[in-house]
Backbone as a printed PyTorch tensor [residue, N CA C, xyz], in Angstrom:
tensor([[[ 11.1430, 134.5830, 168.1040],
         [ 11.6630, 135.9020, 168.3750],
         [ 11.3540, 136.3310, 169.8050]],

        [[ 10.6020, 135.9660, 170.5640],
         [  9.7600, 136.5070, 171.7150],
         [ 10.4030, 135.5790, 172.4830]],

        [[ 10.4560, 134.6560, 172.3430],
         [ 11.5530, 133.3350, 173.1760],
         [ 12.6210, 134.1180, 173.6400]],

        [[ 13.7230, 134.5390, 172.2360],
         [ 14.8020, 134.8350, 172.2060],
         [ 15.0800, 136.1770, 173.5420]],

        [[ 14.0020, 136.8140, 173.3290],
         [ 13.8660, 138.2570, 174.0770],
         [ 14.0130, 137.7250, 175.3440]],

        [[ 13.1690, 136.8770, 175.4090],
         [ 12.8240, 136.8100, 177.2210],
         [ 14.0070, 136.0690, 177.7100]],

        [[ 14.5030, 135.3030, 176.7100],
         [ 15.8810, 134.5450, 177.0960],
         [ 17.0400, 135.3940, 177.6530]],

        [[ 17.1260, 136.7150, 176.7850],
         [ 18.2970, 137.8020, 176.8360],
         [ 17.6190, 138.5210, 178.3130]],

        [[ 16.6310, 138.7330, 178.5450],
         [ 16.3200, 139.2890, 179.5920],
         [ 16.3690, 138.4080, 180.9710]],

        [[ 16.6510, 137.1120, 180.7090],
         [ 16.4810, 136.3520, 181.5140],
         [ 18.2250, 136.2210, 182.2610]],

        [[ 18.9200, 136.2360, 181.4200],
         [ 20.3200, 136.1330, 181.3270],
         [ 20.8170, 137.5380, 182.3020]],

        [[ 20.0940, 138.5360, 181.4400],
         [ 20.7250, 139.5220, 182.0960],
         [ 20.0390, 139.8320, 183.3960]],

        [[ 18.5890, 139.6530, 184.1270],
         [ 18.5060, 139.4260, 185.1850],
         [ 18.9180, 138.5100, 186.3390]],

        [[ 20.0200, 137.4450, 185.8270],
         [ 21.0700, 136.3090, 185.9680],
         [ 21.7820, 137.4140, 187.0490]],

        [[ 22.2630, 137.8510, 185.8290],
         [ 23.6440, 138.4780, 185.6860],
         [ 23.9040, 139.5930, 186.4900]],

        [[ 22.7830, 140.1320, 186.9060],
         [ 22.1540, 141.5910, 187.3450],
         [ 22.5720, 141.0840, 189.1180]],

        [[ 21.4510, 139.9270, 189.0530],
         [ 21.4090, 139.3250, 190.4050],
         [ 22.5380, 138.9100, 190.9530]],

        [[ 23.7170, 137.6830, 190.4040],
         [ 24.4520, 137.5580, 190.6550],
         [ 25.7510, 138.6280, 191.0920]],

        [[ 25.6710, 139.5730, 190.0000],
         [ 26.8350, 140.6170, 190.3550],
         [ 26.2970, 141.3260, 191.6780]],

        [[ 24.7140, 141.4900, 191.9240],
         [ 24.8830, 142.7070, 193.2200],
         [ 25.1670, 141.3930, 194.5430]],

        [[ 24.8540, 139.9620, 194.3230],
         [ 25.3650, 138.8340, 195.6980],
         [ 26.9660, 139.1670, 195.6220]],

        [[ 27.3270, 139.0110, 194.2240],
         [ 28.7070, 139.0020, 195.2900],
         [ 29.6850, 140.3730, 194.3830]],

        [[ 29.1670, 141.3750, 194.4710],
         [ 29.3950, 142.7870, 194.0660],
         [ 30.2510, 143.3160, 195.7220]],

        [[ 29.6670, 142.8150, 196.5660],
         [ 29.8600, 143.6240, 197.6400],
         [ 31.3760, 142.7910, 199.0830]],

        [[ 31.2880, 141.4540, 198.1050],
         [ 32.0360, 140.2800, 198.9350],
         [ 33.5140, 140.5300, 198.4640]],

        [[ 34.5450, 141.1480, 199.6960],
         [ 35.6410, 141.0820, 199.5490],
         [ 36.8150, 140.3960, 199.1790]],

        [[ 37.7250, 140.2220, 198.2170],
         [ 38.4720, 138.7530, 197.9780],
         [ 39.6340, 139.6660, 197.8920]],

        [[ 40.6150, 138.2670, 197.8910],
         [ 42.1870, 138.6030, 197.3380],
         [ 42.4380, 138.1790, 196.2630]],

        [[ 43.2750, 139.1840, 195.3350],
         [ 43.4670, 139.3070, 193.9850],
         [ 44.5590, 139.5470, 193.6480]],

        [[ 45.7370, 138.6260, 192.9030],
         [ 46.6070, 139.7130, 192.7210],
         [ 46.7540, 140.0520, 191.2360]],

        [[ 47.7690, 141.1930, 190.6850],
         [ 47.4370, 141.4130, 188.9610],
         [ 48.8110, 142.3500, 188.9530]],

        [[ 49.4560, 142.0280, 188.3110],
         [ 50.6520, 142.8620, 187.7850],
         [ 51.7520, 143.0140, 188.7760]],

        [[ 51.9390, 141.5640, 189.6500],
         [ 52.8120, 141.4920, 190.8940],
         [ 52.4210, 142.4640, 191.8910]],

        [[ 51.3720, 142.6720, 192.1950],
         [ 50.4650, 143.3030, 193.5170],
         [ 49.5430, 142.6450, 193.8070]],

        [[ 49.3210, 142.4260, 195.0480],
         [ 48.1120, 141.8530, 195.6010],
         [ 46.7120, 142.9650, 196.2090]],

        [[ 45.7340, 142.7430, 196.1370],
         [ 44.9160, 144.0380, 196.3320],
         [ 44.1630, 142.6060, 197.4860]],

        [[ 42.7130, 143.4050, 198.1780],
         [ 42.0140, 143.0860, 198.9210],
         [ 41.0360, 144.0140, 198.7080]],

        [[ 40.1750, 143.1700, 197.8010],
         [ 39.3720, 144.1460, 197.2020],
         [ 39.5950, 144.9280, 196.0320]],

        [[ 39.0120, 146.7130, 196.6330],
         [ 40.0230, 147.3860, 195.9870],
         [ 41.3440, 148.0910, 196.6290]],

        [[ 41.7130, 147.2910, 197.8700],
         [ 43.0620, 148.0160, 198.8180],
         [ 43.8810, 147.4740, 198.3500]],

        [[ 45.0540, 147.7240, 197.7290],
         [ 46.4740, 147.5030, 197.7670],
         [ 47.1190, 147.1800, 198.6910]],

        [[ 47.2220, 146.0720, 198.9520],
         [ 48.5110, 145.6680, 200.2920],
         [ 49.4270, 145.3180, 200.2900]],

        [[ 50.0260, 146.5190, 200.4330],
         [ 51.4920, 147.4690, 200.3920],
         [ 52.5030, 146.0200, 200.7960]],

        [[ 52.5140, 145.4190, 201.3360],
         [ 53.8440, 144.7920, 202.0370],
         [ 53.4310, 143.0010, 201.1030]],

        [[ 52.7860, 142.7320, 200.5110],
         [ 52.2130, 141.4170, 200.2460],
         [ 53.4710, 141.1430, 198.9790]],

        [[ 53.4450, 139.3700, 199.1870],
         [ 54.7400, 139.1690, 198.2900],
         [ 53.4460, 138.4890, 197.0790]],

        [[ 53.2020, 138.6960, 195.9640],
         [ 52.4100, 138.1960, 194.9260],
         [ 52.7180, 137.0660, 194.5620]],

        [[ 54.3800, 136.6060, 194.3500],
         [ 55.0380, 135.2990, 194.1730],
         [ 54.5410, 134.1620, 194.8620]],

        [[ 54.6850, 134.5860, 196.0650],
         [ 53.9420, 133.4990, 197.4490],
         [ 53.0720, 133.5800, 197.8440]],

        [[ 51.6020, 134.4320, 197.5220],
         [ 50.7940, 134.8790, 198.0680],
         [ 49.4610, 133.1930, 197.7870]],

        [[ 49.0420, 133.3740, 198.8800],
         [ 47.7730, 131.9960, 198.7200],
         [ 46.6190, 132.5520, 199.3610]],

        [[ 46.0360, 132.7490, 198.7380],
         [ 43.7400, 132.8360, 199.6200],
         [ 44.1570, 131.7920, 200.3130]],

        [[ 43.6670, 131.4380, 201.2180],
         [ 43.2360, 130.5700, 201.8980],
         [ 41.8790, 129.8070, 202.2350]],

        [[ 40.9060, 131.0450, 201.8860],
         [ 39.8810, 131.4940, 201.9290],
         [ 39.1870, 131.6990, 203.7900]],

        [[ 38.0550, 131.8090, 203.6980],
         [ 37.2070, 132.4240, 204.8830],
         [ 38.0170, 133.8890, 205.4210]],

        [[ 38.9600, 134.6970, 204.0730],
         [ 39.1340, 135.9810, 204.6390],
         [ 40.5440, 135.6940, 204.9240]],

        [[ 41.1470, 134.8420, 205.1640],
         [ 42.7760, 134.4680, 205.5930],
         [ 43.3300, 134.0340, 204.1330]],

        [[ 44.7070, 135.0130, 204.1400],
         [ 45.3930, 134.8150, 203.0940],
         [ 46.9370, 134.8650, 203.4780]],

        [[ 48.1500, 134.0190, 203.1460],
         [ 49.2160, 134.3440, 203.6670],
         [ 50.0080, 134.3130, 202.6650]],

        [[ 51.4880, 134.8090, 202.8750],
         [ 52.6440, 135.0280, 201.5890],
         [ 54.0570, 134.3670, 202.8400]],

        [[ 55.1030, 134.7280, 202.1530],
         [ 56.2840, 133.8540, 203.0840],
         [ 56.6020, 135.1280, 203.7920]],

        [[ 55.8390, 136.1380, 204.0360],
         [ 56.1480, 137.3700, 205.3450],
         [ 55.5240, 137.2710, 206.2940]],

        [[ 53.9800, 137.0240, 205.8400],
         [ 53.0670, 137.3340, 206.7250],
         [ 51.6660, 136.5470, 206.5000]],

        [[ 50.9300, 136.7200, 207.9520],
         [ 49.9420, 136.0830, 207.7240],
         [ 48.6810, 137.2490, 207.4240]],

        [[ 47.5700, 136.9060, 206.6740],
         [ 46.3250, 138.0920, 206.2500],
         [ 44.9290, 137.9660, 206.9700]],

        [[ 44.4150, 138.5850, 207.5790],
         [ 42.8350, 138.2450, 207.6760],
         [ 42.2890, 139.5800, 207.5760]],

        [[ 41.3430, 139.1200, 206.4240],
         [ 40.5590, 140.3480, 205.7080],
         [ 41.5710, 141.9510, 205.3330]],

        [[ 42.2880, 141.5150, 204.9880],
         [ 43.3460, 141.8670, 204.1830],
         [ 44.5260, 143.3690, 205.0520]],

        [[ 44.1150, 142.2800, 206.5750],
         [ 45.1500, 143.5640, 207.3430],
         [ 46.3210, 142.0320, 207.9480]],

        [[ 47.5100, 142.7310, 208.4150],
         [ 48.6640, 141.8050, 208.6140],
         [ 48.0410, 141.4610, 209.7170]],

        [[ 48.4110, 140.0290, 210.3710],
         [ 48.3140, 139.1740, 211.7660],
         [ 49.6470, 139.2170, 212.3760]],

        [[ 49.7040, 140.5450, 213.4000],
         [ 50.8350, 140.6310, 214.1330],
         [ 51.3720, 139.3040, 214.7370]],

        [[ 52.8290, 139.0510, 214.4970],
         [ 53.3530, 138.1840, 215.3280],
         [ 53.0590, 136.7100, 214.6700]],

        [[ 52.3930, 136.3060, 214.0830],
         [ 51.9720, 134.9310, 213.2240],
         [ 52.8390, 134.6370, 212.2210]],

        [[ 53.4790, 133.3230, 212.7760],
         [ 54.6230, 132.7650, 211.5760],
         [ 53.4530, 132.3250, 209.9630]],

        [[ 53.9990, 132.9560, 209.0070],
         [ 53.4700, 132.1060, 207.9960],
         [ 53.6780, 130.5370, 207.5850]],

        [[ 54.6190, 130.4070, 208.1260],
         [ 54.9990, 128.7230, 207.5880],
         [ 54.5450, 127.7010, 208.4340]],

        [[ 53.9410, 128.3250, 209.5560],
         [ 53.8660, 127.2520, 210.4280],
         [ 51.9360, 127.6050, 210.3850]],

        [[ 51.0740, 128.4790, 209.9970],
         [ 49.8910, 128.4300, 209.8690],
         [ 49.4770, 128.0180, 208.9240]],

        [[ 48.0880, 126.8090, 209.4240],
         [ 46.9660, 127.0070, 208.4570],
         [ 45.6980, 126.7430, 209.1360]],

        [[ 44.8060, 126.8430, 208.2570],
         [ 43.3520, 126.6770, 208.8180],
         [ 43.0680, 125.3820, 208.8890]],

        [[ 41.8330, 125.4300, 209.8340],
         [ 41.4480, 124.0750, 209.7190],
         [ 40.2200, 123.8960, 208.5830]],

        [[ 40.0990, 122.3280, 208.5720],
         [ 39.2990, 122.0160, 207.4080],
         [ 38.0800, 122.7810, 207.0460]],

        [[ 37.7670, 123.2130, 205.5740],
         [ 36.7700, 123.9990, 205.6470],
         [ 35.2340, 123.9710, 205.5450]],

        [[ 35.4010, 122.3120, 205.2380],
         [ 34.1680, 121.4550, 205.6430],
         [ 33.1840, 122.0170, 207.2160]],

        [[ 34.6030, 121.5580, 207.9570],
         [ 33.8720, 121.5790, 209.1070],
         [ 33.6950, 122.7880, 209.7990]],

        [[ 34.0480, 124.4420, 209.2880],
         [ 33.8460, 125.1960, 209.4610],
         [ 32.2630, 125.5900, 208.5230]],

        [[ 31.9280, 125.2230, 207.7290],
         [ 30.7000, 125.5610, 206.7930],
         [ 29.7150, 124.3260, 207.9220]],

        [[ 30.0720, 123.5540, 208.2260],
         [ 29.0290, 122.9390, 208.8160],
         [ 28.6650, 123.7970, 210.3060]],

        [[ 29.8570, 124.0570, 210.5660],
         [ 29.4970, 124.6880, 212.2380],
         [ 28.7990, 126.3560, 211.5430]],

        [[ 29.1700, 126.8910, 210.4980],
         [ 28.4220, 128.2490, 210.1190],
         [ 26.9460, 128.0560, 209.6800]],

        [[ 26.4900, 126.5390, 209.6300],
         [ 25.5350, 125.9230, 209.2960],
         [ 24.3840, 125.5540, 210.2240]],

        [[ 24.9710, 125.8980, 211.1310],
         [ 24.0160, 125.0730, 212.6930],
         [ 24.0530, 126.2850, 213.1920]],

        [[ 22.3890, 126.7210, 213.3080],
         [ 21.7930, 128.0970, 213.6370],
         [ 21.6850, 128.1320, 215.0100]],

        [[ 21.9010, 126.9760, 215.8230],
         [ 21.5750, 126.3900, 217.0870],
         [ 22.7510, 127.4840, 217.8860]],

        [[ 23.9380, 127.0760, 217.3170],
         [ 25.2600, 127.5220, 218.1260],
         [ 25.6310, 128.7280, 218.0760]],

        [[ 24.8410, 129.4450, 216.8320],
         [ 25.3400, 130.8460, 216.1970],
         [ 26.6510, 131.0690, 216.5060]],

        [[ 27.1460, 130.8790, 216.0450],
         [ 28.7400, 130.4790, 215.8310],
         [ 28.8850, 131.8880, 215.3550]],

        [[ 30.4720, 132.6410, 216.2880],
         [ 30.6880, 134.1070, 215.4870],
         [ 31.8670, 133.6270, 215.1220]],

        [[ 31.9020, 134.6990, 213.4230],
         [ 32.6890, 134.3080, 212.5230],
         [ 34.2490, 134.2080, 213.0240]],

        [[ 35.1040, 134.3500, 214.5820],
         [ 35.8950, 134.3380, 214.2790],
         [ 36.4660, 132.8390, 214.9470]],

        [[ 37.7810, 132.5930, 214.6160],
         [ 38.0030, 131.3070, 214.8040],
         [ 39.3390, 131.3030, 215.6570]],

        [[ 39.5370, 129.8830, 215.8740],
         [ 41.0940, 129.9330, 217.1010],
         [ 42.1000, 129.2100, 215.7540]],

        [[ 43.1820, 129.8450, 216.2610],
         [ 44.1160, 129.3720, 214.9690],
         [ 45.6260, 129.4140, 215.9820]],

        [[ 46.8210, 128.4160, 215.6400],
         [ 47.8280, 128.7290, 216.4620],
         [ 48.9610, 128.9780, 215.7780]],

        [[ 50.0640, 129.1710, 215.7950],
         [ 51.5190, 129.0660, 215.0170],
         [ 52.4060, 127.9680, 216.5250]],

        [[ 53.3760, 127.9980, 215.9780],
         [ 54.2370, 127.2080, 217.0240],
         [ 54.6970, 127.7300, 218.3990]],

        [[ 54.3960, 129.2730, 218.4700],
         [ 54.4290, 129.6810, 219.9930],
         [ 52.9020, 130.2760, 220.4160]],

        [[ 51.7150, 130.9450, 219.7030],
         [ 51.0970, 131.6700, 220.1370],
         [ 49.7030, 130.9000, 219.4580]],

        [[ 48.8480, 131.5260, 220.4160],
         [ 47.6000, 130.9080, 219.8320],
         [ 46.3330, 132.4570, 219.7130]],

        [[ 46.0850, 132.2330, 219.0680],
         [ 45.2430, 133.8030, 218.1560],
         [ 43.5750, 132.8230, 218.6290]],

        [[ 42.1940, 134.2700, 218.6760],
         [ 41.1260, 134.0220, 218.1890],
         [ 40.5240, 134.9110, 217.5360]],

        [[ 40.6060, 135.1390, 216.4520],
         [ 40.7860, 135.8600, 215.4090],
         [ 41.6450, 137.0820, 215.5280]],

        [[ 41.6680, 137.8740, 215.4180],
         [ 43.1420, 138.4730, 215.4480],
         [ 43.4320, 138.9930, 216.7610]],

        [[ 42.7020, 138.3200, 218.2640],
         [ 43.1900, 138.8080, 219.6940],
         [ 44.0000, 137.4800, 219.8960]],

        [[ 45.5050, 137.8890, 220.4790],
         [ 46.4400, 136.5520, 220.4880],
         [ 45.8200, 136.5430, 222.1920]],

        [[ 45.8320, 135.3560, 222.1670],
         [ 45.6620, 134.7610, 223.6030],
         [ 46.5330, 134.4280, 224.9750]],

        [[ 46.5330, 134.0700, 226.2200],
         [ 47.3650, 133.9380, 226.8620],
         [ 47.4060, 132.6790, 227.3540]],

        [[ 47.7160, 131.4680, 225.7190],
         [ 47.2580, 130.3880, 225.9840],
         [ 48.8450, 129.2700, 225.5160]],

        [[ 49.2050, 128.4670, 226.0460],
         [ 50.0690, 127.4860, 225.8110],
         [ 50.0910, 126.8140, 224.6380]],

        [[ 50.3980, 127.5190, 223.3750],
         [ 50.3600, 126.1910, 222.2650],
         [ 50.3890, 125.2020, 222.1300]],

        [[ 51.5050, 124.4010, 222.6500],
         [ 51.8050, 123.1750, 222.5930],
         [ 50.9870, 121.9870, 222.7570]],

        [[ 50.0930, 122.6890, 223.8400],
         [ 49.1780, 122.2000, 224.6030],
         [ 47.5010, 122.6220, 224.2030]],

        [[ 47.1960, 122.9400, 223.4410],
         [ 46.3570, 123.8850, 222.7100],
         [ 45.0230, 123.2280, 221.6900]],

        [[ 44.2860, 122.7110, 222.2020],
         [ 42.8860, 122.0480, 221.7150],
         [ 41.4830, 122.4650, 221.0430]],

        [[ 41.5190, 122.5710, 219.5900],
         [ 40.2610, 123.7290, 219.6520],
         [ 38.9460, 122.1500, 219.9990]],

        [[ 38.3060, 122.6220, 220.8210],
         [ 37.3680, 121.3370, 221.0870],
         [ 36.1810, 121.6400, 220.4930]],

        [[ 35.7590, 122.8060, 219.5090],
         [ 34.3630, 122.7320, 218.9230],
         [ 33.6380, 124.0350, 219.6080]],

        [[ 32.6590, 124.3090, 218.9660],
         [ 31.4800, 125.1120, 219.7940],
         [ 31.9560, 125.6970, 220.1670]],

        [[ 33.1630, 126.6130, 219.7960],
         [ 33.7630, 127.8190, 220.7300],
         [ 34.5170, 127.5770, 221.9940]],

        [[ 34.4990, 126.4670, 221.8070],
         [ 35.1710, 125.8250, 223.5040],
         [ 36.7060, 125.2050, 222.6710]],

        [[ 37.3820, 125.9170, 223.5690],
         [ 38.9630, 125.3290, 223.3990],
         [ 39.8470, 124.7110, 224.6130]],

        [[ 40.4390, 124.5620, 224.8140],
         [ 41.7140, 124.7810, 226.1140],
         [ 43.2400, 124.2420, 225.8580]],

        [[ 43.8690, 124.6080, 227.0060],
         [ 45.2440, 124.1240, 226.5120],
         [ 45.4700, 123.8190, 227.8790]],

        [[ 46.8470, 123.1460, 228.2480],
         [ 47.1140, 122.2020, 229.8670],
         [ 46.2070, 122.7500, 231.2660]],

        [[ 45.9870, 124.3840, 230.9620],
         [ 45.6550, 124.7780, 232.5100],
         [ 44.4640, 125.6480, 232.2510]],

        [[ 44.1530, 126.1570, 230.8210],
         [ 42.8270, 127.0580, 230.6470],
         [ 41.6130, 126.5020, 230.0020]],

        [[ 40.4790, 126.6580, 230.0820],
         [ 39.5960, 126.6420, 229.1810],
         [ 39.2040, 128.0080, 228.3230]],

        [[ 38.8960, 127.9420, 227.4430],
         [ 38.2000, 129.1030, 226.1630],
         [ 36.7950, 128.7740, 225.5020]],

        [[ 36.0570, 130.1930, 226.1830],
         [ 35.2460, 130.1270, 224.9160],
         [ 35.0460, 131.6230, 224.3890]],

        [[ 34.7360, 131.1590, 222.7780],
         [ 35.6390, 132.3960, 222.4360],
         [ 36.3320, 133.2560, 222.4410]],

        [[ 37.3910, 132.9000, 222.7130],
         [ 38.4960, 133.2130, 223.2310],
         [ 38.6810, 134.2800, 224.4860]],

        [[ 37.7210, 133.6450, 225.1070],
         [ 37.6940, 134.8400, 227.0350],
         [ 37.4780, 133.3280, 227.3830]],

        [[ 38.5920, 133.1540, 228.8840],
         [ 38.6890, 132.4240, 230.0040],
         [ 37.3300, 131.9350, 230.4680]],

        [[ 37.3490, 130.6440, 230.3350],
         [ 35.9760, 130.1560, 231.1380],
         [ 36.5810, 129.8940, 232.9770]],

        [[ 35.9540, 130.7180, 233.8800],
         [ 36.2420, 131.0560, 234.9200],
         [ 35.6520, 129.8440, 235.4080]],

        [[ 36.8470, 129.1890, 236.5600],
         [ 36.1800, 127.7560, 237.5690],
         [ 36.3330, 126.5240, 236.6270]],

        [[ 36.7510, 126.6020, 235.4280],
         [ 36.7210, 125.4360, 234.2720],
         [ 37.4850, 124.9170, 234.4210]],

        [[ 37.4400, 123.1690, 234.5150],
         [ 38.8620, 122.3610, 234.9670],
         [ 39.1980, 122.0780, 233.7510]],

        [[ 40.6970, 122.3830, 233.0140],
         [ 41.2230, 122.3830, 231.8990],
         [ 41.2210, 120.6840, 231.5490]],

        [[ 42.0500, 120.4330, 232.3940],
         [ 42.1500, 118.5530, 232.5290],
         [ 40.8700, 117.3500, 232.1420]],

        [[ 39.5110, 117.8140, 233.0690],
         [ 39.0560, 117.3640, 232.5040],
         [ 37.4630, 117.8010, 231.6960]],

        [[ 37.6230, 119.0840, 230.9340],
         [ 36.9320, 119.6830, 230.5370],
         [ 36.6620, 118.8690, 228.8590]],

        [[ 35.3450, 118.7650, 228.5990],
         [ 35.1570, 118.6270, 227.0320],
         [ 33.7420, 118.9160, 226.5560]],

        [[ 33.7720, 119.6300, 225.0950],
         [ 32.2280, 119.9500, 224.6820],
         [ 31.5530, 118.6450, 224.4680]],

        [[ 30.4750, 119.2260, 224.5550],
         [ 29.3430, 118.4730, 224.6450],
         [ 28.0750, 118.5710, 223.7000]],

        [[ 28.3810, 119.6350, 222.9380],
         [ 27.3140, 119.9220, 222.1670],
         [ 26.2160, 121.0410, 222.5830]],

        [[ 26.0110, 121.4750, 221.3890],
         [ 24.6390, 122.6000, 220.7860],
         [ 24.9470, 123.5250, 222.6000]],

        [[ 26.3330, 124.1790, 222.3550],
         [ 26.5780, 125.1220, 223.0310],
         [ 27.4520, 124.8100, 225.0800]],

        [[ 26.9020, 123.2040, 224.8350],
         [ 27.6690, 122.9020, 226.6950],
         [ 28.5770, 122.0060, 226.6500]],

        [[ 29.0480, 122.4350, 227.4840],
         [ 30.6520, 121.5920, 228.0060],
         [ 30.3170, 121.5920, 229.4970]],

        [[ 31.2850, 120.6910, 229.9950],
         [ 31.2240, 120.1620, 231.2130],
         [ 32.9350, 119.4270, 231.7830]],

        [[ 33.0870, 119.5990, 233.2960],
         [ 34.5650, 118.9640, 233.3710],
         [ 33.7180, 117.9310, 234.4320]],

        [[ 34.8740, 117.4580, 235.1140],
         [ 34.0960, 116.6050, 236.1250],
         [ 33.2150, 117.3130, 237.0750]],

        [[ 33.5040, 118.2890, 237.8580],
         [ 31.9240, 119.0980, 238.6060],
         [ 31.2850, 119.6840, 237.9180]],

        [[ 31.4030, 120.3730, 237.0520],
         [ 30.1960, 121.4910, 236.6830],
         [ 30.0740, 121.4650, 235.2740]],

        [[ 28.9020, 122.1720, 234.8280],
         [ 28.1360, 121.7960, 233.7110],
         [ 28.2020, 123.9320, 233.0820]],

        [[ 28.5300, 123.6380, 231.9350],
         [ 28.7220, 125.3300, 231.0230],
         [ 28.0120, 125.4640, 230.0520]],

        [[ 27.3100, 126.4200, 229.6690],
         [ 25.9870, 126.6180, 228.6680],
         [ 27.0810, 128.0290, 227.8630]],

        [[ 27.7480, 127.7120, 226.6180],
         [ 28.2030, 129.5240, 226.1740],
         [ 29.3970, 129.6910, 227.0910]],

        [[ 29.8930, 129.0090, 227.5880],
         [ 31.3490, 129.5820, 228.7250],
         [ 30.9050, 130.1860, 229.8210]],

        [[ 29.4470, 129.6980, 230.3180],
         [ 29.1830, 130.4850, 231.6530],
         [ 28.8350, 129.0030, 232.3430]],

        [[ 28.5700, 128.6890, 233.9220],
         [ 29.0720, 127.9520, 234.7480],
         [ 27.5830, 127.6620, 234.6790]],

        [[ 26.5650, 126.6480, 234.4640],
         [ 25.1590, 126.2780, 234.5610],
         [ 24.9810, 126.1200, 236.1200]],

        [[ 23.8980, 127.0620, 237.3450],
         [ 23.8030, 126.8410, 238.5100],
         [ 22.7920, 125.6630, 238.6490]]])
């Protein structure tokens, strides 16, 4: 009988715990041909086509979602994320403190998290560690690394990149 008790109490301090971890963590839901975000209703979302994506990005055949507001200008058919492996590993390495937002492109524009960039798709490289570039820019997080030779720029790890002259710690120029 005393087993049983501590068992039920055990369950429900489970249960207690678990609901306040992810009591507070936003998702997409949909229920009765509406899609919510959370508890927001988003008004324009098609429920038919609608996909999580997860890490907060969700898209339908209108539009693209992050954290449940529209991504101006972003084709849905032509986005997706990259693997989510290798995003949990880079949110994993305390070294880089990696901020949550990421570079993502469609077929004309290239986004870092929802600031579109003034960057060449076509041409468009996310290289790791916050360091990107495309034919003529470098990026880290998505602000211009100033003096950075696009051509022959590449990361290097736990935060530096380097082109052929100069050496970058974070997107700043190492003296």
């Amino acid at each position: 009988m005393k087993q049983t008790g501590f068992l039920h109490k055990t369950i429900l301090l489970v249960a207690i715990v678990g609901w306040s971890l992810t009591g507070n963590a936003q998702r997409y839901e949909t229920d009765h041909g509406r899609v919510y975000y959370g508890e927001e209703l988003l008004m324009h979302a098609d429920a038919r086509s609608f996909k999580d994506l997860g890490c907060g990005y969700a898209k339908d055949r209108h539009n693209v979602y992050l954290n449940g507001r529209v991504l101006e200008n972003v084709d849905p058919s032509s986005f997706r994320l990259k693997d989510r492996k290798t995003w949990r590993h880079h949110e994993q390495r305390e070294e880089e403190q990696m901020p949550p937002r990421r570079y993502f492109k469609t077929n004309l524009n290239v986004y870092y998290g929802d600031k579109k960039l003034d960057a060449v798709a076509s041409s468009f490289k996310d290289l790791g560690g916050g360091y990107a570039k495309d034919a003529f820019t470098v990026y880290y997080c998505g602000e211009k690394v100033e003096g950075a030779m696009a051509t022959t720029f590449k990361y290097t790890g736990d935060g530096y990149g380097q082109d052929t002259f100069d050496a970058y710690y974070r997107g700043r120029k190492i003296k």
